[in-house]
C-alpha positions as CSV (number, residue, x, y, z in Angstrom):
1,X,45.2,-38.2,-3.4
2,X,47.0,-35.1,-2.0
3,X,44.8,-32.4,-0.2
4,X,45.6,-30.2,-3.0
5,X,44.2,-32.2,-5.5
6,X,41.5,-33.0,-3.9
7,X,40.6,-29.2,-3.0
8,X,41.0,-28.7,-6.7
9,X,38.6,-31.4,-7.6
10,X,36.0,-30.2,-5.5
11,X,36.6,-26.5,-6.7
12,X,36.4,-28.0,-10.4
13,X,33.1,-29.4,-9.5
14,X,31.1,-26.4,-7.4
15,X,32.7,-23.3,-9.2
16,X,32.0,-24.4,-12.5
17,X,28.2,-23.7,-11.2
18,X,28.7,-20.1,-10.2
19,X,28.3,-19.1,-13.8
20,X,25.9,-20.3,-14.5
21,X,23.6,-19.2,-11.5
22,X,23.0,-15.8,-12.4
23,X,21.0,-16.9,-15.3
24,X,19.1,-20.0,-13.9
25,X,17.6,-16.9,-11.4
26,X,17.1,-14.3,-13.8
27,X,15.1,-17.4,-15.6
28,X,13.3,-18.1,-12.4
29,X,12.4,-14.0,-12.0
30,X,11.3,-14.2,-15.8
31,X,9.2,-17.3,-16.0
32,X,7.9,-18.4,-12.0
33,X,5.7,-21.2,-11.9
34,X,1.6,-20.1,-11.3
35,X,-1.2,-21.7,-10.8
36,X,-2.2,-21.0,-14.4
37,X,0.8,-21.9,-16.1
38,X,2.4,-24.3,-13.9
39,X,2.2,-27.2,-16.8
40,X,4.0,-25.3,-19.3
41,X,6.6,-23.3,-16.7
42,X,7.6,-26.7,-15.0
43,X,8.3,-28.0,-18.2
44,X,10.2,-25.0,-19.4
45,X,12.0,-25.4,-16.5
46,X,13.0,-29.2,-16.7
47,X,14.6,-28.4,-20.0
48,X,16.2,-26.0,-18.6
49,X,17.9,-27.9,-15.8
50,X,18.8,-30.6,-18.6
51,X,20.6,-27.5,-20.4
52,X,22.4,-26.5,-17.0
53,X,23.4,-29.8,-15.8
54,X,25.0,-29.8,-20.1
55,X,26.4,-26.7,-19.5
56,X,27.8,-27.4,-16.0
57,X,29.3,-30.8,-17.1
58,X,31.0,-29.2,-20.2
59,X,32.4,-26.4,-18.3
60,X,34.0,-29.0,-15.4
61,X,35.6,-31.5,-18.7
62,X,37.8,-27.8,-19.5
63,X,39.5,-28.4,-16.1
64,X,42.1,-30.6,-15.3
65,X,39.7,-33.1,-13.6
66,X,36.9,-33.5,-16.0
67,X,37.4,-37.2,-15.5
68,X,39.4,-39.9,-14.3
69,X,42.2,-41.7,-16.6
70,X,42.0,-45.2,-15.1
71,X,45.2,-46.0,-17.2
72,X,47.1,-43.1,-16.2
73,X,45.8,-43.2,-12.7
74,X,45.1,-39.6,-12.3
75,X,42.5,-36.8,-13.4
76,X,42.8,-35.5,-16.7
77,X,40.4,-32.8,-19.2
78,X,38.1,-34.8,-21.2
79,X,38.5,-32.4,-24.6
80,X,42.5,-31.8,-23.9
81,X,45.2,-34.6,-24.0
82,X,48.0,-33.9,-22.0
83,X,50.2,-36.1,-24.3
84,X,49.3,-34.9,-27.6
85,X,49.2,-31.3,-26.8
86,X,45.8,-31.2,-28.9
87,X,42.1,-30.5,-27.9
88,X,40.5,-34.0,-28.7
89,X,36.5,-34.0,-27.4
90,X,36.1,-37.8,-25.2
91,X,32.8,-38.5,-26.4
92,X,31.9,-41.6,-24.2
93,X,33.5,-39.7,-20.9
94,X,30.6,-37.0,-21.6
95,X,28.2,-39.4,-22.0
96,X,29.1,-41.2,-18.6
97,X,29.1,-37.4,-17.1
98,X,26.1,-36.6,-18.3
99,X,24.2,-39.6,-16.5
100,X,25.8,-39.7,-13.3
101,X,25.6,-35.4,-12.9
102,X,22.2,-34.8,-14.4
103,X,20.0,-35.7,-11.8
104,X,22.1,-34.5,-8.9
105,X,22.9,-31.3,-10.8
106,X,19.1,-30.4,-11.5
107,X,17.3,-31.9,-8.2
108,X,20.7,-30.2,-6.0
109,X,21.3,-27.6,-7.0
110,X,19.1,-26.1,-10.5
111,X,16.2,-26.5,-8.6
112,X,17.0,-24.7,-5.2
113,X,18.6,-21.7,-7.5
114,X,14.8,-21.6,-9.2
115,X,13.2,-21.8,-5.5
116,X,15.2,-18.9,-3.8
117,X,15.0,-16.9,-7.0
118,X,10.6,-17.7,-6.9
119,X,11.2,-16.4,-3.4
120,X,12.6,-13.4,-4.4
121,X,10.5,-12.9,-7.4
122,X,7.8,-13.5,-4.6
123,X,8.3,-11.2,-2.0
124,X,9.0,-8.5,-5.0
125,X,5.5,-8.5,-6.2
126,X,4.2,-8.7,-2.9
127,X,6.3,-5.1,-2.0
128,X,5.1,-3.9,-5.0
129,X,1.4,-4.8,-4.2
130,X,1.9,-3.3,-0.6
131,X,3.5,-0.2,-1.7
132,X,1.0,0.4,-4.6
133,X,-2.4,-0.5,-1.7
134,X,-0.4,2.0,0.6
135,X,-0.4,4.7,-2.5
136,X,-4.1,4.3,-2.9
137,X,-5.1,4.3,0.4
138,X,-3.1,7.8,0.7
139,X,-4.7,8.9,-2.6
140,X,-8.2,8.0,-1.3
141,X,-7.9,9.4,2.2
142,X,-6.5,12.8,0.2
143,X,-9.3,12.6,-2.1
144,X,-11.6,12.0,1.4
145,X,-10.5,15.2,2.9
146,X,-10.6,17.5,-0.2
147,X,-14.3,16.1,-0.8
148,X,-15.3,17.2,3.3
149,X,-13.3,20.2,2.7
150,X,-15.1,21.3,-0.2
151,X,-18.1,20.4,2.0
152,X,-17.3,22.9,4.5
153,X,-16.1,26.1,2.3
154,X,-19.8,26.3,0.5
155,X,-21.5,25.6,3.6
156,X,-19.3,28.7,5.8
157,X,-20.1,30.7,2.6
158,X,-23.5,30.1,1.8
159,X,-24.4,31.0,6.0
160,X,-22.4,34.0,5.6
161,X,-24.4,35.4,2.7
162,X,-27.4,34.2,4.4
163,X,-26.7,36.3,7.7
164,X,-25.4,39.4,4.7
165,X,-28.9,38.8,2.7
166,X,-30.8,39.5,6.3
167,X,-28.6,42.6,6.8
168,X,-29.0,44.4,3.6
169,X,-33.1,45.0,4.8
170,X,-31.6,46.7,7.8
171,X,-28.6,48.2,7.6
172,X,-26.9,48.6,4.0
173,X,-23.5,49.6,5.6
174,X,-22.9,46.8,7.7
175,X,-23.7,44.6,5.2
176,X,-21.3,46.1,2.7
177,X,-18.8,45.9,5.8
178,X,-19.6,42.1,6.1
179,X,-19.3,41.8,2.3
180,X,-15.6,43.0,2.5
181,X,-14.7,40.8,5.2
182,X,-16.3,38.0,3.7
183,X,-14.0,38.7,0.6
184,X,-10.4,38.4,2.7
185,X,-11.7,35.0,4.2
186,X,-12.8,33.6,0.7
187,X,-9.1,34.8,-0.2
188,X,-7.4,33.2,2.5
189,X,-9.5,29.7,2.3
190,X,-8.5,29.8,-1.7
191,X,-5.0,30.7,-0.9
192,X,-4.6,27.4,1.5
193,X,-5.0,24.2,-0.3
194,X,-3.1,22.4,2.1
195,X,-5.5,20.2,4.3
196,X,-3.0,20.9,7.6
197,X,-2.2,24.7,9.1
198,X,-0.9,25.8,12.2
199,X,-3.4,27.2,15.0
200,X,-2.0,30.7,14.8
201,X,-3.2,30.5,10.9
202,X,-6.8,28.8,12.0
203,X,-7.1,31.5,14.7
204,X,-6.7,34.2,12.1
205,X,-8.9,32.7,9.9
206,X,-12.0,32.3,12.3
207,X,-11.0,35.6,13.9
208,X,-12.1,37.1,10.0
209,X,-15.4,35.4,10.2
210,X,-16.4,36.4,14.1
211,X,-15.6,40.0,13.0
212,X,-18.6,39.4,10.3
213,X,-20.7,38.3,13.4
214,X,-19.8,41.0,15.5
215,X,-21.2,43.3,13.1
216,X,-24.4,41.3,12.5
217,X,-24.8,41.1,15.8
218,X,-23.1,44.6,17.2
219,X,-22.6,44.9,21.1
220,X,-23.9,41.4,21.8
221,X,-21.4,39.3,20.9
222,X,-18.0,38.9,23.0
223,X,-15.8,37.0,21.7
224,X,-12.5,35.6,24.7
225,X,-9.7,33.8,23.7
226,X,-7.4,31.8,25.8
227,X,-4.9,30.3,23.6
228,X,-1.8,28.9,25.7
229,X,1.6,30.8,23.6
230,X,3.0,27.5,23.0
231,X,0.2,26.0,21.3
232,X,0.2,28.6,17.8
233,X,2.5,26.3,16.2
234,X,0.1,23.2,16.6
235,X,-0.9,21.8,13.3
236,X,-4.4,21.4,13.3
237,X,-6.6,20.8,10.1
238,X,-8.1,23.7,8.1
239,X,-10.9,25.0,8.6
240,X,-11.5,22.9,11.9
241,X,-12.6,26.0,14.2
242,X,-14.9,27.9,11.7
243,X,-17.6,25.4,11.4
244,X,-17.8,24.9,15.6
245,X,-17.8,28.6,16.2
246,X,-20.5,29.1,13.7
247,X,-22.4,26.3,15.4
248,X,-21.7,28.3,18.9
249,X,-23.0,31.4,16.8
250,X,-25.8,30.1,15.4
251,X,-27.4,27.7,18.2
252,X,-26.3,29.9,21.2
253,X,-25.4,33.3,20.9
254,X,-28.1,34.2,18.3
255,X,-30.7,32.9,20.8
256,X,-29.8,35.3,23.8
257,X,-31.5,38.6,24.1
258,X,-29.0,39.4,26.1
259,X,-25.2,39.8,25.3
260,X,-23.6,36.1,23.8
261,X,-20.0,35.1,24.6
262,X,-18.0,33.2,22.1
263,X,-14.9,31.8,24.1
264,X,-12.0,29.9,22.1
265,X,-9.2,28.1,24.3
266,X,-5.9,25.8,23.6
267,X,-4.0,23.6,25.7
268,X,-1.9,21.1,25.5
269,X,0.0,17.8,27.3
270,X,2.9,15.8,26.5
271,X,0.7,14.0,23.6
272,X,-2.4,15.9,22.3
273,X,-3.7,19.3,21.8
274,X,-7.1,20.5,23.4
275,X,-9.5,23.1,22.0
276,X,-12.5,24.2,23.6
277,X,-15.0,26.5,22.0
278,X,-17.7,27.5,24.4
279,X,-21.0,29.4,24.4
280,X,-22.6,30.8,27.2
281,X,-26.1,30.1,24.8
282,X,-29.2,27.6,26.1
283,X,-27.6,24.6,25.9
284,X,-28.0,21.3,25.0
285,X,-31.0,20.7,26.8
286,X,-33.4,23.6,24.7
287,X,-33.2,21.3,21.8
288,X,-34.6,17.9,23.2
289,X,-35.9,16.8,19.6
290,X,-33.0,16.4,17.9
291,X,-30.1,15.8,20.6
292,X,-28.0,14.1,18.0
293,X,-28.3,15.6,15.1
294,X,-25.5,17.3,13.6
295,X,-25.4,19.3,10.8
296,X,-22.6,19.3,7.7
297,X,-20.1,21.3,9.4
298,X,-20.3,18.9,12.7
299,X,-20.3,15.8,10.8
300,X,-17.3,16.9,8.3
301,X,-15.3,17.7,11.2
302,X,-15.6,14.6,12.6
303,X,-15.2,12.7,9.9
304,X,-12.1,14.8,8.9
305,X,-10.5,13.8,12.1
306,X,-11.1,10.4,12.0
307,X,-9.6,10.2,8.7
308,X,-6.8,12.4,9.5
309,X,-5.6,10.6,13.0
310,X,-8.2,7.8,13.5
311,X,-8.5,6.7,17.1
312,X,-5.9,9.6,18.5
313,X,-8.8,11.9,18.4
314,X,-12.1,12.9,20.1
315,X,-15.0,15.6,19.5
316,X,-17.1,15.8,22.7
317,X,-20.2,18.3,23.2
318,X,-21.8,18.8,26.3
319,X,-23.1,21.4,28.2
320,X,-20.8,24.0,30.0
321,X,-20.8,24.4,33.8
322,X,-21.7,27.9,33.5
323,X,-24.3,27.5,30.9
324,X,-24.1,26.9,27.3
325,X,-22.8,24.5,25.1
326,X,-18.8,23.0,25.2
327,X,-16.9,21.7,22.9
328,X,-13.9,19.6,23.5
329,X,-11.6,18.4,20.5
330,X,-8.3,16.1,21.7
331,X,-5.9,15.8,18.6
332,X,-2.7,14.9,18.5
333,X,0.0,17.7,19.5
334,X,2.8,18.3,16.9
335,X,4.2,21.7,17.2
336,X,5.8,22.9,13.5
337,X,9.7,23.4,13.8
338,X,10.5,27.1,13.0
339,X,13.9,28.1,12.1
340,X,16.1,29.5,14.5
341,X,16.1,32.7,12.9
342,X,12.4,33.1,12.7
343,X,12.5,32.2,16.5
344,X,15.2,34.6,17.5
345,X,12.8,37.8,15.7
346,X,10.2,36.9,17.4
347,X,12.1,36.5,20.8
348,X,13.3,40.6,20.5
349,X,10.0,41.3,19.4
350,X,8.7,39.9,22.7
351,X,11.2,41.6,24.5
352,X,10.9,45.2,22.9
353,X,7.8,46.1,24.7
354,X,9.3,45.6,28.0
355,X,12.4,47.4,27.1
356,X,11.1,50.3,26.1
């Protein structure tokens, strides 16, 4: 035999499978073998190797070297003869075909199609498992925070009218005063659904509620803030600085005859953003009781941190060198990108003042 004819031999014999492989693995992605059904799917699957291996051997007797003419001495089609010019089906030469190509045709080749497509068929559930844990994990974490965020917006509110209910034995305009403010925070918690804002955004917010403090508590309260410029476009979550300033308020400012100072800082390193709110109240140490207990608004917070950045973040309280109680919160720092334009405004704003 010429190399020719022997490259066409071996062509007649592998791409007549190519075919037929597409749907052997569409069969193998329709019916995989389980554990339940393994009975019933192997033997779905051993008739249809039988059907295959048919299939394969009918499509190699088209070609010119379905089988070999022993009296001719060369390859010929076992359903066309060459001398008669007329299709003419060799019954016995499929028969011999069939016996020596069924075995090698499913065990070689039928059943490693099936395995790489039960492989595919596989990993494709699995991704789709993953994917659909990975949605509900997201779903439940969302559902986590909204829950400890509707913690914290009744709590903040029902104080609030607390501290207003007090003021309306004493002084009727203040508390009208307070009931105003208390109107534009209510407006600006409702108008933020989102669970992340910037700290420009949190600032404002918790600058409405110390301006209801500062006219519950008049002269005596001093609120400082040292927020570093490039810090305001932090995200941080909503709501995080109200409930620790109303702590401060509560447990340190409101027990000082004297004048109470609120201060509110922000920093940050190459990774995380640090807030500290500090009081210049009793401390810690007036409160030997209960040194661990924390009320909703702490225990929210934390919570809503840990579900929000899990080990990147920290919520330490101790008590300030100068007196009072510190709070420390290390989150992770991811400034909001601005558009240019937005940035340039702001730039000639910064610049007017010295300008003029």
């Amino acid at each position: 035999m010429t190399f020719s004819s022997t490259l066409a031999l071996e062509l007649s014999q592998i791409l007549t499978y190519a075919p037929l492989t597409p749907l052997a693995f569409a069969l193998a992605i329709r019916y995989p073998v389980q554990r339940g059904n393994w009975i019933s799917r192997s033997s779905l699957h051993l008739a249809a190797g039988v059907v295959f291996s048919v299939a394969h051997i009918t499509m190699r007797a088209l070609t010119p070297y379905g089988t070999w003419d022993a009296h001719a001495g060369k390859w010929v089609s076992a359903i066309w003869d060459s001398q008669a010019h007329a299709f003419r089906i060799k019954w016995p030469v499929f028969q011999t075909l069939f016996y020596g190509n069924v075995v090698d045709d499913i065990m070689f080749t039928y059943v490693p199609i099936i395995v790489a497509g039960h492989a595919v068929s596989y990993y494709q559930r699995f991704r789709a498992r993953e994917l659909r844990s990975s949605q509900l994990e997201v779903q439940l974490a969302t559902a986590h925070l909204a829950a400890l965020k509707s913690q914290l917006q009744p709590h903040f509110l029902f104080n609030t009218l607390h501290s207003i209910t007090a003021l309306m034995h004493t002084d009727v305009r203040a508390a009208d005063s307070m009931m105003a403010r208390l109107s534009d925070l209510l407006r600006m918690s409702l108008d933020s659904s989102a669970q992340i804002t910037t700290l420009s955004h949190e600032l404002e917010f918790v600058g409405g509620y110390l301006e209801i403090e500062k006219i519950r508590f008049s002269d005596r309260l001093k609120v400082v803030l040292d927020i570093a410029p490039d810090t305001l476009d932090a995200e941080v979550p909503h709501l995080l600085l109200q409930p620790l300033v109303e702590n401060a308020v509560r447990h340190g400012v409101s027990r000082l005859s004297s004048q109470g100072e609120i201060r509110i800082s922000a920093s940050h390193d190459e990774q995380n953003l640090h807030l500290y709110i500090t009081d210049n109240g009793p401390g810690l140490a007036e409160f030997p009781d209960h040194p661990a207990r924390e009320g909703i608004g702490l225990s929210a917070t934390r919570e809503r941190l840990r579900t929000l950045y899990g080990e990147d973040q920290s919520i330490e309280i101790k008590n300030a060198p100068e007196g009072g109680v510190e709070v420390h919160l290390k989150l992770p720092f991811r400034p909001v990108a601005r558009p240019m334009d937005m940035q340039g405004i702001e730039s000639m704003s910064a610049q007017s003042p010295e300008q003029g």
